[in-house]
BAFI-3210 file (N, C-alpha, C; in Angstrom, 3 decimals, decimal comma, padded with zeros to 6 digits):
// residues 85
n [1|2|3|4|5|6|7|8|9|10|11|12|13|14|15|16|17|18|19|20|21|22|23|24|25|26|27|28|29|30|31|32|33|34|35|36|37|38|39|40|41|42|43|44|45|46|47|48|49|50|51|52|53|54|55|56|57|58|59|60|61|62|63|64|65|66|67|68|69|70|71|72|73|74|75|76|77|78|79|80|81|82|83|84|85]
n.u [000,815|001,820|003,758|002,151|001,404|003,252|006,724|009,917|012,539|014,176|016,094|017,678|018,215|019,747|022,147|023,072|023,662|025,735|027,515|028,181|030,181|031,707|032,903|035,665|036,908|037,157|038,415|038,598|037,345|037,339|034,433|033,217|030,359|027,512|025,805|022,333|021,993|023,047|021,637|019,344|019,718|019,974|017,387|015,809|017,006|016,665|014,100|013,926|015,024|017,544|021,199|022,420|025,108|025,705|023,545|024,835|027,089|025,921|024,733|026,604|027,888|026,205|025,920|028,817|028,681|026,842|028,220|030,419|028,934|027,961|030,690|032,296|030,591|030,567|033,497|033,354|031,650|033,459|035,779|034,578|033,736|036,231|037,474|036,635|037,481]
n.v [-001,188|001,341|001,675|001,821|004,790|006,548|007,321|006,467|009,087|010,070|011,522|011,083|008,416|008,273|009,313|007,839|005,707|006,887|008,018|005,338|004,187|005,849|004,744|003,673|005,438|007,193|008,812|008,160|009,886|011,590|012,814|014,564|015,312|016,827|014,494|014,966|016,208|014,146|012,349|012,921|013,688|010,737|009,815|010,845|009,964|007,347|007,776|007,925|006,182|005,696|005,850|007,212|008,611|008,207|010,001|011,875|012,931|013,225|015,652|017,425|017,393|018,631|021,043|021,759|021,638|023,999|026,651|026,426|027,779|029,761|031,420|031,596|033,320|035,213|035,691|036,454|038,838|040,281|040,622|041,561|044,066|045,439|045,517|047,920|050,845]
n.w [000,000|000,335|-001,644|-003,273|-002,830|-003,198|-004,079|-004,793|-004,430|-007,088|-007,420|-004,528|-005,169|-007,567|-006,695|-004,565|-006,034|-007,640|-005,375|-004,310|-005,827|-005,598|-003,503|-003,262|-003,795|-001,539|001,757|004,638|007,631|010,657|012,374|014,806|016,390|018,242|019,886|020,160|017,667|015,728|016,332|015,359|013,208|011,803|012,423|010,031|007,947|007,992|008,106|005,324|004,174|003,751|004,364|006,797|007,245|004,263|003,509|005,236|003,422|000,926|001,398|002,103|-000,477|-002,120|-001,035|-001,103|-003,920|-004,184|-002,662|-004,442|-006,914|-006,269|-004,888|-007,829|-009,130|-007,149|-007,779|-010,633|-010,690|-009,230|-010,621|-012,755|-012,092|-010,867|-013,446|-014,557|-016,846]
ca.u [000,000|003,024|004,439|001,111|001,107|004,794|007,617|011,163|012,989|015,274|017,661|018,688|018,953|020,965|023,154|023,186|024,256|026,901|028,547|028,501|030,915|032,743|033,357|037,026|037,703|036,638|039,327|037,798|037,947|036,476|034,385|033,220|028,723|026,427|024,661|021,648|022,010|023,446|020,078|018,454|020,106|019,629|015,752|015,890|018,189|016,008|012,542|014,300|015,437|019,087|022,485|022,677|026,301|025,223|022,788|026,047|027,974|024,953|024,639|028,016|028,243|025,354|026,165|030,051|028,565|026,293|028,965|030,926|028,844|028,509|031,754|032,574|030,143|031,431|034,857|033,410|031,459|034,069|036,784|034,214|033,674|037,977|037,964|036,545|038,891]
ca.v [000,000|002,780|002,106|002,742|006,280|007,201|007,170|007,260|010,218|009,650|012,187|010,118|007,062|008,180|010,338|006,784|004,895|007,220|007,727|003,754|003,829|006,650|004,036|003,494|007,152|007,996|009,057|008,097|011,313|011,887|014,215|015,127|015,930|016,403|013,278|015,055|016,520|012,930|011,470|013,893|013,174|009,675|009,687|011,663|009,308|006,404|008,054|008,790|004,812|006,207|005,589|008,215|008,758|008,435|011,129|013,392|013,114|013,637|017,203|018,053|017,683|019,606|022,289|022,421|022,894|025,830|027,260|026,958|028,365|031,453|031,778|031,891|033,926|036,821|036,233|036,834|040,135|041,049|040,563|042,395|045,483|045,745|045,588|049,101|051,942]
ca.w [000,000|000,528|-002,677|-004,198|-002,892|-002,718|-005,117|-004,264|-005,304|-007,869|-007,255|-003,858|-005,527|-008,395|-006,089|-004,166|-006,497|-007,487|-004,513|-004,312|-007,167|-005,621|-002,601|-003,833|-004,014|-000,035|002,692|006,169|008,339|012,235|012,770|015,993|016,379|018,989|020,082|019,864|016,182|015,124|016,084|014,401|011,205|012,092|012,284|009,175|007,244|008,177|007,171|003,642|003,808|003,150|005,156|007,393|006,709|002,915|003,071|005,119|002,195|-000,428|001,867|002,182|-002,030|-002,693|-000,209|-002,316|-005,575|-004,044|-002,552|-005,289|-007,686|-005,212|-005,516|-008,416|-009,328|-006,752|-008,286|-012,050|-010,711|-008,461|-011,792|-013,883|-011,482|-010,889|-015,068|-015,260|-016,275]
c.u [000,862|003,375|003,528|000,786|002,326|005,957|008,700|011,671|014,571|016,452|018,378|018,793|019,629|022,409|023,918|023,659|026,159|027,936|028,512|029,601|032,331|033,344|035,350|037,435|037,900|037,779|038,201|038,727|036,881|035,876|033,137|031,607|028,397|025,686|023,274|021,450|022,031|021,864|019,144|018,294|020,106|018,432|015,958|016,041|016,923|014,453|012,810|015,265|016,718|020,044|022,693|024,646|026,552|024,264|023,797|026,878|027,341|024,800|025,304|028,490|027,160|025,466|027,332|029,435|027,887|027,355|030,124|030,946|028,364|029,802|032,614|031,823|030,422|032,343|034,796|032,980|032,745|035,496|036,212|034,748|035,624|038,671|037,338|037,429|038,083]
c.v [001,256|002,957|002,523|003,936|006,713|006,226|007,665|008,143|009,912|010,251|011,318|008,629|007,065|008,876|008,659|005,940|005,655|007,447|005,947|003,829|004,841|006,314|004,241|004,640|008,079|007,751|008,908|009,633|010,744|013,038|013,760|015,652|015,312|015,139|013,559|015,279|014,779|012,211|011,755|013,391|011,636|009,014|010,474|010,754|007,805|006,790|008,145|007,253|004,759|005,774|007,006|008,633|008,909|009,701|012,300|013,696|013,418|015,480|017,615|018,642|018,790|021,040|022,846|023,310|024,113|026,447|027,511|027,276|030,088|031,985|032,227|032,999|035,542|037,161|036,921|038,310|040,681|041,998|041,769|044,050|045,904|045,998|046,979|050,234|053,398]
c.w [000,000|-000,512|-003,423|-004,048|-002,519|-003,761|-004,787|-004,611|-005,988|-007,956|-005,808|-004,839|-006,774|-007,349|-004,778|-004,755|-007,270|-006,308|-003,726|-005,123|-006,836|-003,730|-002,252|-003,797|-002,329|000,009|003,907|007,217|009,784|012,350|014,023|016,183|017,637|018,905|019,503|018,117|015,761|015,472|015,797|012,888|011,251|012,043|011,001|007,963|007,022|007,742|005,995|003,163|003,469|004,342|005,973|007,258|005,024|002,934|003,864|004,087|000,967|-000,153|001,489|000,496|-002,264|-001,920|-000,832|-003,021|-005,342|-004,018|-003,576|-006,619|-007,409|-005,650|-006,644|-009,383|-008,998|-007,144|-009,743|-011,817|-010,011|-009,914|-013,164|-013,119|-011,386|-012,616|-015,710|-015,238|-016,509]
res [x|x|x|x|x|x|x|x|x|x|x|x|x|x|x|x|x|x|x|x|x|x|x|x|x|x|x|x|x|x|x|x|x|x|x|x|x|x|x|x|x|x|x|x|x|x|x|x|x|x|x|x|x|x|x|x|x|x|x|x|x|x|x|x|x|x|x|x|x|x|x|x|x|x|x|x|x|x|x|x|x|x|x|x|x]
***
């Protein structure tokens, strides 16, 4: 009955299956979270049927490319505005 009114979203499970593939490419790091937060993103992770550690690293990418299309964006106006004489 669930699957008849709910459809996974295909952006996690392509973004899931790519970073499956980009297994081989990780560096294991430590990082350091609130208990509480972590079981936040934990219930979260688990309503969305995902790896809670898989859906920090689906964030973390999509939060990059914002930021670094921010970026580069301030550097092209910043490059324009410094290019007037």
């Amino acid at each position: 009955m669930f699957w008849a009114e709910n459809r996974p979203d295909l952006r996690l499970m392509e973004a899931a299956v790519v970073a499956s593939t980009e297994m081989s490419d990780s560096v294991a790091i430590t990082l350091r979270i609130d208990p509480r937060m972590l079981s936040k993103i934990k219930r979260l992770a688990r309503s969305r049927y995902l790896n809670y550690q898989s859906m920090i690293k689906q964030w973390l990418s999509e939060r990059l490319e914002e930021e670094t299309r921010s970026f580069g964006a301030r550097t092209a106006n910043e490059n324009r505005a410094g290019n007037t004489f």
